[in-house]
MARSEPA-592805 format. One record per residue (C-alpha): residue number from 1; x, y, z; residue in one letter; chain. Coordinates in Angstrom, 1 decimal. Example, Ala and Ser with C-alpha at 12.3 -4.5 7.8 and 13.67 -1.06 7.14 Angstrom:
% residues 2
node k->1 | X->12.3 | Y->-4.5 | Z->7.8 | r->A | c->A
node k->2 | X->13.7 | Y->-1.1 | Z->7.1 | r->S | c->A
This chain:
% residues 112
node k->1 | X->104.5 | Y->43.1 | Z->23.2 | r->X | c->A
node k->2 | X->101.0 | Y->43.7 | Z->25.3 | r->X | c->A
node k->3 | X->102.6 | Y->42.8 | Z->28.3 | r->X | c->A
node k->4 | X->105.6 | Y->44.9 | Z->28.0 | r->X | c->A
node k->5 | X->102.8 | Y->47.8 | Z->27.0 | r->X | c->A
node k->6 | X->101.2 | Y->47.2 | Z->30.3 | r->X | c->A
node k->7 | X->104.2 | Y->47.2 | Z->32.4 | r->X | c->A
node k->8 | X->105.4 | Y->50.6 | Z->31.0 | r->X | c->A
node k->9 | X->101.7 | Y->52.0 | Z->31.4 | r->X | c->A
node k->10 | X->101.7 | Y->50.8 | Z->35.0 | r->X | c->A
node k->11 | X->105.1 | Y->52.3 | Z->35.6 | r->X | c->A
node k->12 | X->104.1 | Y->55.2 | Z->33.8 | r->X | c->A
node k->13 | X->101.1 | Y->55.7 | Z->36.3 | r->X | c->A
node k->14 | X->103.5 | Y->54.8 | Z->39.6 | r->X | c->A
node k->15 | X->105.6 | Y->57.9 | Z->38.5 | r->X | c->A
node k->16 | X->102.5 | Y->60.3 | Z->37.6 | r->X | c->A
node k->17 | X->101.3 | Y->59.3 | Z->41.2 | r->X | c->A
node k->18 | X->104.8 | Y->59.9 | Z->42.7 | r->X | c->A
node k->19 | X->104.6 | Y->63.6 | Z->40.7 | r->X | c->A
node k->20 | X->101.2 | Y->64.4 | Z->42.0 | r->X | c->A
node k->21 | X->101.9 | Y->63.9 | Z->45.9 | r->X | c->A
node k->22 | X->105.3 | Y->65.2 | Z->45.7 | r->X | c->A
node k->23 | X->104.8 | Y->68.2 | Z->43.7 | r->X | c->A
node k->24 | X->101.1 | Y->69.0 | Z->44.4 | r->X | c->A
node k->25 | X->101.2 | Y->67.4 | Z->47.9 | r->X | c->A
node k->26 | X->98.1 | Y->67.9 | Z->50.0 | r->X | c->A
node k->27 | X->96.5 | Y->70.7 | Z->47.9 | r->X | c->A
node k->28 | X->92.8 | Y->71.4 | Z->48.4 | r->X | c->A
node k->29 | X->91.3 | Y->69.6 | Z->45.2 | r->X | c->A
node k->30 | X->93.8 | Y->66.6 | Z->45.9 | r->X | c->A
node k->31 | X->93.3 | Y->63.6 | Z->47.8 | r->X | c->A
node k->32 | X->91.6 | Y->63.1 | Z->51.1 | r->X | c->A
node k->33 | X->91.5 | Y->66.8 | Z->51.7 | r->X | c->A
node k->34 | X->89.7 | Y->66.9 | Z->47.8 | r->X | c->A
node k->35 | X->87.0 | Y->64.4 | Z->49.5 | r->X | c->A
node k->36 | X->86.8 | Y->66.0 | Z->52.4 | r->X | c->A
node k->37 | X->85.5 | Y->69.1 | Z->51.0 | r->X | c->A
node k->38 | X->82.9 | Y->67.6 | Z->48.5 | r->X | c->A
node k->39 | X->81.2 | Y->66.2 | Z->51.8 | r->X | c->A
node k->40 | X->80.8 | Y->69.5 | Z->53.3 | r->X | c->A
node k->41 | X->80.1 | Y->70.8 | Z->49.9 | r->X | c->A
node k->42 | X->77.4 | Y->68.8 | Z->50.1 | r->X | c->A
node k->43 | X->76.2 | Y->69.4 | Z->53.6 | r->X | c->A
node k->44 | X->76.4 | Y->73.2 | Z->53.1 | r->X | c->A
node k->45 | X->74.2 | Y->73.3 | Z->49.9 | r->X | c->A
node k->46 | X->71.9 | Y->71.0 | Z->52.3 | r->X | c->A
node k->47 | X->72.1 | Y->72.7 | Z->55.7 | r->X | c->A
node k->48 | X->73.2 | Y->76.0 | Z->54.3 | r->X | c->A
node k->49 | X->76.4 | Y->76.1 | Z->56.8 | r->X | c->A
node k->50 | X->79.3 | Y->74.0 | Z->57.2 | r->X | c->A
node k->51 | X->79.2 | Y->70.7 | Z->59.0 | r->X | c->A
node k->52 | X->80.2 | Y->71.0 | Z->63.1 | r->X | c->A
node k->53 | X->82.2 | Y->67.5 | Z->62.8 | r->X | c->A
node k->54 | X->83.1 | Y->64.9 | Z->60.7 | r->X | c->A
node k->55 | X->84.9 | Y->61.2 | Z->61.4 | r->X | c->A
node k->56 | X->88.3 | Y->60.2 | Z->59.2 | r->X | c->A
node k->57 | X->90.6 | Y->57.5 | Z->59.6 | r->X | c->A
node k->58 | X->94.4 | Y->58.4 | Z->60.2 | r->X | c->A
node k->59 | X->95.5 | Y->58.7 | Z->56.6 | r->X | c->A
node k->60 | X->92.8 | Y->62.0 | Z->55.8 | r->X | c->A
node k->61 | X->94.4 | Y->62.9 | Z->59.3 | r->X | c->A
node k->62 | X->97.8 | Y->62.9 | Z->58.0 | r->X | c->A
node k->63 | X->97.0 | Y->64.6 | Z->54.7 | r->X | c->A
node k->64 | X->95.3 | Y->67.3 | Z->56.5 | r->X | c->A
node k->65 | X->98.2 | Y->67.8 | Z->59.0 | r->X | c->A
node k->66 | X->100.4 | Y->67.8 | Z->56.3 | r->X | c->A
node k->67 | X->98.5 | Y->70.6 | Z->54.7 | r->X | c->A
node k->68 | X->98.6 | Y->72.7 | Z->57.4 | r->X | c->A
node k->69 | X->102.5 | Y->72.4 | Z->57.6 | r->X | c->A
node k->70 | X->103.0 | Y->72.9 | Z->53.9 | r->X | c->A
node k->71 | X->100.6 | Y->75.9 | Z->53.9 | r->X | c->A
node k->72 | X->102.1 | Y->77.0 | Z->57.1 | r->X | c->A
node k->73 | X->98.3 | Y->77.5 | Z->58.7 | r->X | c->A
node k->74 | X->98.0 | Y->77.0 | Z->62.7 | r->X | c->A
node k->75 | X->97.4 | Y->73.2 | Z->63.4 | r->X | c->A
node k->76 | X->94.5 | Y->73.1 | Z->66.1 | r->X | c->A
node k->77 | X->94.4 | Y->69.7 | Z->67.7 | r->X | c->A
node k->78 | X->92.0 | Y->68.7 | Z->70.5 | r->X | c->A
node k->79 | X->91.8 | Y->66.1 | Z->72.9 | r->X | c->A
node k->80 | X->87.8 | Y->64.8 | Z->73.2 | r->X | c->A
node k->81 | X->88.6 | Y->61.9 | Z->75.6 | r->X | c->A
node k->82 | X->91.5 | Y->59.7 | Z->76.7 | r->X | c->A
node k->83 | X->91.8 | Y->58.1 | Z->73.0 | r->X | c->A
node k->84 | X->90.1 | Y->60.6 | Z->70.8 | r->X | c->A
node k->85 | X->91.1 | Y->63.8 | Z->69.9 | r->X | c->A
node k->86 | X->90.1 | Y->66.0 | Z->66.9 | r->X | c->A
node k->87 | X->92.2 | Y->68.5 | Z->64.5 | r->X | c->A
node k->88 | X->90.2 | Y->71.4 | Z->62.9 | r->X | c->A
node k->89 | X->90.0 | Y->72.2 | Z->59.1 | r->X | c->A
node k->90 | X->88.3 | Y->75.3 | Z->57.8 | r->X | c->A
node k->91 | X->84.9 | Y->75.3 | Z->60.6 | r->X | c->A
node k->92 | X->84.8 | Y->71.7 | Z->61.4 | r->X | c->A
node k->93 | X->86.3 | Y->69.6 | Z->63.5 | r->X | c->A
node k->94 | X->87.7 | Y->66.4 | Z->61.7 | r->X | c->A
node k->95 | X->87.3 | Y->63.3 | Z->64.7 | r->X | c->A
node k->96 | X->90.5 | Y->60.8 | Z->64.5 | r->X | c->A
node k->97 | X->88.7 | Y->57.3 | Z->64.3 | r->X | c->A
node k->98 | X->92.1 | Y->55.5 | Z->64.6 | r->X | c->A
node k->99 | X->90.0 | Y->52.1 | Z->64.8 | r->X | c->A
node k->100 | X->88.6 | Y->52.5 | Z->61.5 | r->X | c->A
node k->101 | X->89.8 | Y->52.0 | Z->57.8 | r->X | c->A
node k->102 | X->93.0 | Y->54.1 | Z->57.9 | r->X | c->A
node k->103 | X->90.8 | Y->55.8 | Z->54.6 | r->X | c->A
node k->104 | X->87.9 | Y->55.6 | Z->56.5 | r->X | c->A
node k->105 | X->85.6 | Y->59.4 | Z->55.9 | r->X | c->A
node k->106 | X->82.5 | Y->59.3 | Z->57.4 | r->X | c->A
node k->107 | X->79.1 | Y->61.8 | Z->56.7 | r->X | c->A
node k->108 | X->79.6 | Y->65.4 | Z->58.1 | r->X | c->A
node k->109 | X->76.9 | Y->66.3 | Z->60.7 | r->X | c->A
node k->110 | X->76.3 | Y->68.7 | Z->63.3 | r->X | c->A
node k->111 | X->76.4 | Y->69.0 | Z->66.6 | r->X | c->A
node k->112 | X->73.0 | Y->68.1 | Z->68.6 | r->X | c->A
């Protein structure tokens, strides 16, 4: 009986996770983008402005890609070098670190 409990609980959580990226998709409470803007949250209240740049991994980079489409908001993408390029979201500029952790956010900071 526990076990059969635990498999419709985990099913039950599989579908509320399917529901959430479907329906809500990319929102701006959600997800990476959610994360994203705690950090500068935090770096505004401690800098008093919003960061100049922060480093993600490629799955923040999709989320925030695909938040621009569903919100249909001007995707700015910039190449920095040969294999680093940069897409903007609200004032910062969010660094692709395709090496690192496809989850991978790093510490906003600012420029200089």
């Amino acid at each position: 009986m526990q076990t059969q409990l635990g498999e419709i609980r985990k099913a039950l959580t599989n579908i509320n996770g399917n529901l959430d990226s479907g329906l809500r998709g990319p929102g701006l409470s959600f997800g990476y983008i959610g994360e994203i803007r705690e950090r500068f949250t935090i770096h505004l209240r401690s800098a008093g402005k919003f960061p100049d740049l922060m480093e993600i991994g490629t799955a923040p980079f999709y989320d925030v890609y695909d938040w621009h489409i569903r919100h249909n908001q001007q995707i700015q993408i910039i190449r920095i070098s040969e294999q680093r390029f940069a897409i903007q979201f609200m004032f910062t500029q969010l660094i692709v670190r395709w090496e690192q952790d496809a989850r991978y956010l790093g510490q906003p900071y600012d420029r200089g």
